[in-house]
N, C-alpha and C positions, 0 to 999 in steps of 0.2 A: 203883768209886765213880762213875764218869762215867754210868754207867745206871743207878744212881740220880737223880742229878743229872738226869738228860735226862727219865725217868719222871716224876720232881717236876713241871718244866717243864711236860712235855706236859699233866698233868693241871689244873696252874694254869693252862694257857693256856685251855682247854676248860671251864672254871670259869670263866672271864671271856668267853670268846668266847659261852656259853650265857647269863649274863647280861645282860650289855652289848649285844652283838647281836641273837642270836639270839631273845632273846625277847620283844624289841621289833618282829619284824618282823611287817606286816600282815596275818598269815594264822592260820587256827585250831588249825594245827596245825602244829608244828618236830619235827625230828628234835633226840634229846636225845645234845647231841653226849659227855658228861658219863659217861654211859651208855656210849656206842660206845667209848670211848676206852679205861672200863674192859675190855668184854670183847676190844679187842684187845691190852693188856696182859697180859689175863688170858692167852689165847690165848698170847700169846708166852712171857711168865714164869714160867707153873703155876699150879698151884690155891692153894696158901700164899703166894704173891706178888699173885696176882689178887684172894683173899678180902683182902690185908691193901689193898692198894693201892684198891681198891674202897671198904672201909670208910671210910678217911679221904677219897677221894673224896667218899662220901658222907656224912659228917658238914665237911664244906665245901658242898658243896650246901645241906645242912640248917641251916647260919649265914649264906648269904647271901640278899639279900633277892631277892625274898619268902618270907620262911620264915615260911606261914601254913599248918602242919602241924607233927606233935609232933615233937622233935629225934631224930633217931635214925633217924628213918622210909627214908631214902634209905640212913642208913648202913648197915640191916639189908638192904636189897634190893642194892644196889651190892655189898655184903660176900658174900651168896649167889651172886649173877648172878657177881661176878670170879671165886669158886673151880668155879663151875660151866664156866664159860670155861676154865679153866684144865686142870681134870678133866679133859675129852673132847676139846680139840681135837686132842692128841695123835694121836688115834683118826679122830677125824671135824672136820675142819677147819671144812671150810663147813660142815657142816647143824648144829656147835655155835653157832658167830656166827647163823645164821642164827634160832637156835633161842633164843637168848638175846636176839636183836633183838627177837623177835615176842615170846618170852612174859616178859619184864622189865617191860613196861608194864602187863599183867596182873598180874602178881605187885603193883606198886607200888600198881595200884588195890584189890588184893585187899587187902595190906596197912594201907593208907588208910582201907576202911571195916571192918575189925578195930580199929583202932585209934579207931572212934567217928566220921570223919569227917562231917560229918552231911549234906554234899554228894555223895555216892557210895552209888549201889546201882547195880540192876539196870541201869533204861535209862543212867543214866549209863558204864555200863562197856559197852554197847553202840554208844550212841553216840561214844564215844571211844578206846576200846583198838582195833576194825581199823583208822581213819587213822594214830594212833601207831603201831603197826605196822608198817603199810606205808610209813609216814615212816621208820621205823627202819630199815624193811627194804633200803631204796633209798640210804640214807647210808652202813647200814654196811660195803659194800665200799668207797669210797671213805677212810674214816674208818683202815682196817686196814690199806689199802694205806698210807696217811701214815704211821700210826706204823711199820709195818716199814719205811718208806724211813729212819726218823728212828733208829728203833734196832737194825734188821737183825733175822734168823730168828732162830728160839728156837734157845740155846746148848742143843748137845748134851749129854748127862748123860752125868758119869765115870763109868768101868767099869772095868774089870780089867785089858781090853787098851788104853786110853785112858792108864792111870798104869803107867810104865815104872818095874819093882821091886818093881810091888804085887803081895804073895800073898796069896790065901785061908788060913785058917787052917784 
């Protein structure tokens, strides 16, 4: 229960620190901490913890203001990016984060102008997906490193020698 509790937290905190802060400050371009938080949840907890914790993530993103895009929109990309986090890091640690940093903002503009937006095509996703990016790219070890200090490595998965009495059948 308390990593729940703490998961909840962190994401609320990052929901409000990207509003209230972060996207007030003078520059064109923020790291979406919202974003980062998910895939290093996802990283830690798996791909069914990371798609589920992502999506309400991202349906919180999609009810506060400015929510001048269709509702659902972040919760579909945050729901894909956390189980995708979650998938590989196992496997590939860094070049998952890494890989979910850079191509998330892509995905959410690809998404955006599927979904009709009528400010997003070409130059725009030119112009804006390499800063995001490499905004992403540059926060999200800092970002991973926070939440593992907040809720420690990924719990090891039970097995057979792990549960004392358990047989196979």
């Amino acid at each position: 229960m308390p990593r729940i509790l703490l998961t909840t937290l962190l994401v609320l905190t990052a929901l409000v620190l990207q509003v209230t802060v972060v996207n007030r400050l003078p520059v064109s371009v923020v790291p979406d901490f919202v974003l980062l938080v998910v895939i290093a949840l996802g990283a830690i907890r798996g791909p069914v913890a990371g798609a589920t914790i992502g999506f309400f993530s991202g349906l919180g993103a999609d009810l506060l203001p400015p929510a001048d895009h269709a509702l659902g929109q972040h919760a579909l990309v945050l729901c894909l990016v956390g189980f995708t986090a979650g998938r590989w890091a196992e496997r590939w640690p860094l070049l998952t984060v890494a890989a979910c940093a850079v191509g998330a903002p892509a995905f959410a503009l690809a998404v955006s102008g599927l979904l009709g937006d009528p400010g997003i095509d070409l130059r725009t996703f030119e112009a804006v997906w390499p800063m995001a990016a490499l905004v992403n790219l540059l926060a999200a070890p800092v970002v991973v490193w926070a939440v593992l200090k907040v809720l420690g490595p990924r719990p090891e998965k039970a097995t057979a020698a792990a549960v004392p009495g358990w047989r196979r059948a």
